[in-house]
C-alpha positions in Angstrom: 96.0 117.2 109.5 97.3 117.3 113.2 100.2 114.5 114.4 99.8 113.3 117.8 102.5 110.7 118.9 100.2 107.7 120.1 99.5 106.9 124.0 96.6 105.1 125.7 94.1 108.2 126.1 94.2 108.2 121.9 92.3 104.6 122.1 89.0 105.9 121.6 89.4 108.5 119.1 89.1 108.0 115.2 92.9 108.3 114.0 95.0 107.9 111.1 97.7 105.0 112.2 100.6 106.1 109.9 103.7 103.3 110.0 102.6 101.4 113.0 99.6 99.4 114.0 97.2 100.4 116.8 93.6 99.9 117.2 90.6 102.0 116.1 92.8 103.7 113.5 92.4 103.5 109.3 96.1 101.6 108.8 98.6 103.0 105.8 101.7 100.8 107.3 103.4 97.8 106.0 104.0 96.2 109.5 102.6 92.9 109.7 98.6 92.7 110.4 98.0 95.9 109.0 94.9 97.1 106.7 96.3 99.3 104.7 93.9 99.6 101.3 95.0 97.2 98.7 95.5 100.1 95.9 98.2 102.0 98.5 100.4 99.1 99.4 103.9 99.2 99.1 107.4 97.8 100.4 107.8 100.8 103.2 105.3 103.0 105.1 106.9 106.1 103.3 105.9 104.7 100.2 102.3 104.0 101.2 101.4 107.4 102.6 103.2 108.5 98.9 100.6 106.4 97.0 97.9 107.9 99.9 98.6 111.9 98.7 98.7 111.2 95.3 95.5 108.8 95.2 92.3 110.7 93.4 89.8 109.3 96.3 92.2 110.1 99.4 89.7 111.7 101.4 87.6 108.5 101.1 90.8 106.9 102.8 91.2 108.9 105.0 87.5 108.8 106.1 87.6 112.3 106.8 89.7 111.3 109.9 92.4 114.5 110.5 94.6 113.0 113.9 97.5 111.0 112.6 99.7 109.0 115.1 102.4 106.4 115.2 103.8 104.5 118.1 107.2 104.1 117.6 110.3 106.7 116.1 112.6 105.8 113.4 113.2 106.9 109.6 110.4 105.4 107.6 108.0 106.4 110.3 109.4 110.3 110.5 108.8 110.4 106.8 105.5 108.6 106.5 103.9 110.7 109.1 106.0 114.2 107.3 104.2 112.8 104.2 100.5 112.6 104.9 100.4 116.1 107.1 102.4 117.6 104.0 100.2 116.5 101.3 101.0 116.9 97.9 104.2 119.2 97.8 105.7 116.0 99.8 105.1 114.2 96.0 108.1 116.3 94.6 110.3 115.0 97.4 109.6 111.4 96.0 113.2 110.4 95.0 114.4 111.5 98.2 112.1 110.1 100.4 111.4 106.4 100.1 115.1 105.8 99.6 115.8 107.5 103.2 112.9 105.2 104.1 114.4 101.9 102.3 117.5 102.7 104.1 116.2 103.2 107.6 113.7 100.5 107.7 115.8 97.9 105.6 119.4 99.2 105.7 119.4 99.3 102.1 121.8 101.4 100.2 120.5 103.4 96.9 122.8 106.5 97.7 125.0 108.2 99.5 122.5 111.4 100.7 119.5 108.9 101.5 121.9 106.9 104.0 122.8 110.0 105.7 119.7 111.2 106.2 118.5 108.8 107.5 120.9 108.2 110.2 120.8 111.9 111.1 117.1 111.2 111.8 117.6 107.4 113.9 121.2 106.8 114.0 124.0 104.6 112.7 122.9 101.0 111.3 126.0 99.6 113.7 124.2 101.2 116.8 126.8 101.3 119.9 125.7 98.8 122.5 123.7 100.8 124.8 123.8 103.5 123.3 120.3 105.3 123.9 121.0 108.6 123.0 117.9 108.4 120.9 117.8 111.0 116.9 121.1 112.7 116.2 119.3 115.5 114.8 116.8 115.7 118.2 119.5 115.7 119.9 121.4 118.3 118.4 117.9 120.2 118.0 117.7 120.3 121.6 120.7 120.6 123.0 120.5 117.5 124.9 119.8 113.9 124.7 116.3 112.9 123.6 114.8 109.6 125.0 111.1 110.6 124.6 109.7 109.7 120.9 107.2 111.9 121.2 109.5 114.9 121.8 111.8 113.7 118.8 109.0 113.7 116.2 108.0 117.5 117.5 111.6 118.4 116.7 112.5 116.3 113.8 109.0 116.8 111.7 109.6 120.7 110.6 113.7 120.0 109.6 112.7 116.7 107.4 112.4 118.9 104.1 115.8 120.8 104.5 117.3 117.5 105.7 116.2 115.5 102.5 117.3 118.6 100.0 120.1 119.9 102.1 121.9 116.6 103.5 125.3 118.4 104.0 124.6 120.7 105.8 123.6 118.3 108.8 127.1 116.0 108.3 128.0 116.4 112.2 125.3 114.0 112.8 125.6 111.9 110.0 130.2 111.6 109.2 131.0 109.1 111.8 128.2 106.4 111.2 128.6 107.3 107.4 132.4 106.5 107.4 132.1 103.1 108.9 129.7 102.1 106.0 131.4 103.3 103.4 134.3 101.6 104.5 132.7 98.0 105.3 131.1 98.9 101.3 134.9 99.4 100.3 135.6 96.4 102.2 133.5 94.2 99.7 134.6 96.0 96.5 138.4 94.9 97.2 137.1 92.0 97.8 138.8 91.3 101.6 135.1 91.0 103.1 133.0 88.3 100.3 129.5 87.5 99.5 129.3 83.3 97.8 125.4 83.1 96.7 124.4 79.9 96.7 121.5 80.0 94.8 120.1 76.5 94.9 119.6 77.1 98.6 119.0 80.3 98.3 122.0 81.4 100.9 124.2 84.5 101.1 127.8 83.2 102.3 129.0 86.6 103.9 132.6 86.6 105.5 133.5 89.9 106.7 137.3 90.9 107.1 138.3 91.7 110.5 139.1 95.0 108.9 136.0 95.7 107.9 135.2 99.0 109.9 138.4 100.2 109.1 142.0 99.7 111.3 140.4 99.6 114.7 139.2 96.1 113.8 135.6 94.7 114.3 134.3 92.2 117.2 131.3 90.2 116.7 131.0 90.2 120.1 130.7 94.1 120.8 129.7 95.4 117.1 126.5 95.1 114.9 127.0 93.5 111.3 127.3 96.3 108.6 123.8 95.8 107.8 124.2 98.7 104.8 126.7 96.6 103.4 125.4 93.5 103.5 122.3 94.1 101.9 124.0 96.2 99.1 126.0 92.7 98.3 123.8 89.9 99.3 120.9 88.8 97.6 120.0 86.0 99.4 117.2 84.6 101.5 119.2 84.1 104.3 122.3 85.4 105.4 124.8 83.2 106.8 127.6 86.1 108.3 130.7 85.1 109.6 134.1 86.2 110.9 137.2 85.1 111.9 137.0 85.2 115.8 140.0 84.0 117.7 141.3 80.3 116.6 137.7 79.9 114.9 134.6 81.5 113.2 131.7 83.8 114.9 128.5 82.9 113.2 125.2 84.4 112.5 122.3 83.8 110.3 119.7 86.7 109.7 116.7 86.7 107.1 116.8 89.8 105.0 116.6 93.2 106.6 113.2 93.9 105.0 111.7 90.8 105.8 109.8 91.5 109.0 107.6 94.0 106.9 104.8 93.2 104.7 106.5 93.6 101.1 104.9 94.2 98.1 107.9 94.5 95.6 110.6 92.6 97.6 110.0 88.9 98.0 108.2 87.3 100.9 110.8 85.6 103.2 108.9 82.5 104.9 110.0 82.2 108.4 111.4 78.6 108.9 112.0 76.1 111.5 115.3 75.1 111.9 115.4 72.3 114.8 116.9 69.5 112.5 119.5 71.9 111.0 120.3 73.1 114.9 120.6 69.2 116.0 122.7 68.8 112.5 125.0 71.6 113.5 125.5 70.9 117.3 126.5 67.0 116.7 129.0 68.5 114.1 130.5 71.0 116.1 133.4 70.2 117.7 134.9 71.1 121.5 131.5 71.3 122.7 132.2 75.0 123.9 129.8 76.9 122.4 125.9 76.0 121.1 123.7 76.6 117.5 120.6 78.4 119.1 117.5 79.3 117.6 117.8 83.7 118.0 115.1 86.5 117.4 116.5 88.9 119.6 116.4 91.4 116.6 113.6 91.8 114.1 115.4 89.7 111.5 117.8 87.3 113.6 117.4 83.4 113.0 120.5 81.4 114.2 123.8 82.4 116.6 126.5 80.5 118.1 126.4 81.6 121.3 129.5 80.4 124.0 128.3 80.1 127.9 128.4 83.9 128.6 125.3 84.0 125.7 127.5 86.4 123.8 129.1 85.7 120.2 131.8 82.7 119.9 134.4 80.7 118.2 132.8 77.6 116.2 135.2 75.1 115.1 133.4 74.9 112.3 134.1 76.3 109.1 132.2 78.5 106.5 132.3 75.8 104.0 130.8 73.2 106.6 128.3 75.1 107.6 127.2 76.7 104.6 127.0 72.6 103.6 125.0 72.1 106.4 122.4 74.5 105.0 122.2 73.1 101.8 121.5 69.5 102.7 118.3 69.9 101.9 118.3 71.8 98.6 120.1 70.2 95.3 124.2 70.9 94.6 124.9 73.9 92.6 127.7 75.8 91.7 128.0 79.0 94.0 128.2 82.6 92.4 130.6 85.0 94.4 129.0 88.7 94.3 130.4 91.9 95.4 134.1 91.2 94.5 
């Protein structure tokens, strides 16, 4: 098996499309409109091209085909495409792998080690705002920034096995990013940042502290959601995030972090149209200084309240109204407070 990061003159060729989709390839991916054999699907790619080294007919999958190729960097495709061109000695790195996968592809927490390896390979969950500096470990690998995904893959491919059974030793790339999670993680356990499930609607209620990342405060505006954190505490089918922002609350509402992938394991999270709620929200909200917008910006973004400058801002309304809001349509139940 040879890797070949994908481009145009790859069309015509017979390939192996490992994590992403591209044409005239034999799929093992779990993006959407993939045709990945039934017997090999899983939650993440990782797991896929797993179930594809250990299957008894894999040649017959493969179709005899030796080029594999993605078309995009990040964790669970690193480890996917390390995976098939390792074969079977990359079963004994099981464990390892498809929790570095998990934790890339759907900032999912399962421990410490598979957290930090994956953002050595494509960075912190709370990504700076642009901030294009591309892998940690490229980076450091060649001395430079890396922008080119293709290069990143040729430097990042041979180090994935001492990465996965050797975290530590790579912790310049991973301390900083690691710190803020484990602190937003601490965050919910003392219970100053709050999860409220409420299950008849199936909603996460998440208010995170101002504290969250630590003393040096958090801005809506200028910071990503601790994405780790949130799915280690929410169990939702929607997550409805807020945080104190000036004299009111920032608001945003995301769908799980796995749910743009095809899952197998994980529930399906239908994608759903939220006009009426929108109109609902907008005739509630007071001041008439901000707007409830339809958002999918980001791969799992539903619903912001966006002020004039199209950034984060204060509603007047509060958690408990809007979380009402969302539940109009379901049946009253008593909520369940998680991660406390």
């Amino acid at each position: 098996m040879r890797f070949e990061f994908y481009h145009s003159g790859l069309d015509g060729v017979p390939k192996l499309s490992v994590d992403g989709t591209v044409s005239n390839s034999v799929h093992f991916s779990h993006w959407e409109g993939n045709e990945t054999p039934a017997q090999l699907k899983a939650d993440t790619s990782t797991e896929i091209a797993l179930n594809l080294v250990d299957a008894p007919n894999r040649n017959e999958l493969t179709r005899g085909v030796e080029l594999v190729t993605n078309n995009h960097f990040d964790t669970d495709g690193v480890l996917s495409v390390w995976t098939v061109l390792t074969g079977e000695r990359a079963l004994e790195l099981r464990e390892k792998l498809i929790p570095a996968a998990e934790a890339g592809d759907f900032s999912e927490f399962t421990n410490e080690n598979a957290v930090r390896a994956s953002i050595a390979i494509q960075g912190s969950d709370q990504p700076t705002p642009g901030d294009e500096s591309g892998s940690p470990l490229a980076c450091q690998l060649a001395g430079e920034n890396v922008a080119d995904d293709a290069r990143a893959y040729d430097l990042v491919l041979p180090e994935v096995e001492r990465l996965l059974t050797k975290t530590d030793e790579y912790e310049p790339l991973w301390r900083s990013a690691w710190e803020k999670i484990a602190i937003a993680m601490e965050s919910f356990e003392r219970g100053a940042s709050r999860v409220v499930e409420f299950d008849d609607a199936g909603i996460s209620l998440v208010t995170l502290a101002p504290d969250v990342f630590g003393p040096s405060g958090f801005n809506p505006t200028r910071h990503a959601a601790p994405y780790t954190a949130i799915s280690r505490y929410a169990k939702g089918r929607l997550f409805l995030i807020t945080t104190p922002l000036k004299n009111g609350w920032a608001y945003r509402i995301d769908y799980p972090y796995y749910s743009w992938a095809e899952t197998i394991v994980r529930p399906r999270i239908r994608r759903q149209d939220f006009s009426p709620l929108l109109s609902e929200l907008n005739q509630l909200e007071p001041g008439g200084e901000g707007v409830w917008k339809s958002d999918n910006s980001e791969m799992t973004s539903a619903i912001k309240f966006f002020g004039t400058d199209g950034t984060l801002a204060p509603s007047m309304l509060t958690p408990d109204e809007v979380a009402k809001a969302f539940r109009a349509l379901s049946s009253s139940a008593q909520p369940a407070v998680a991660g406390v």
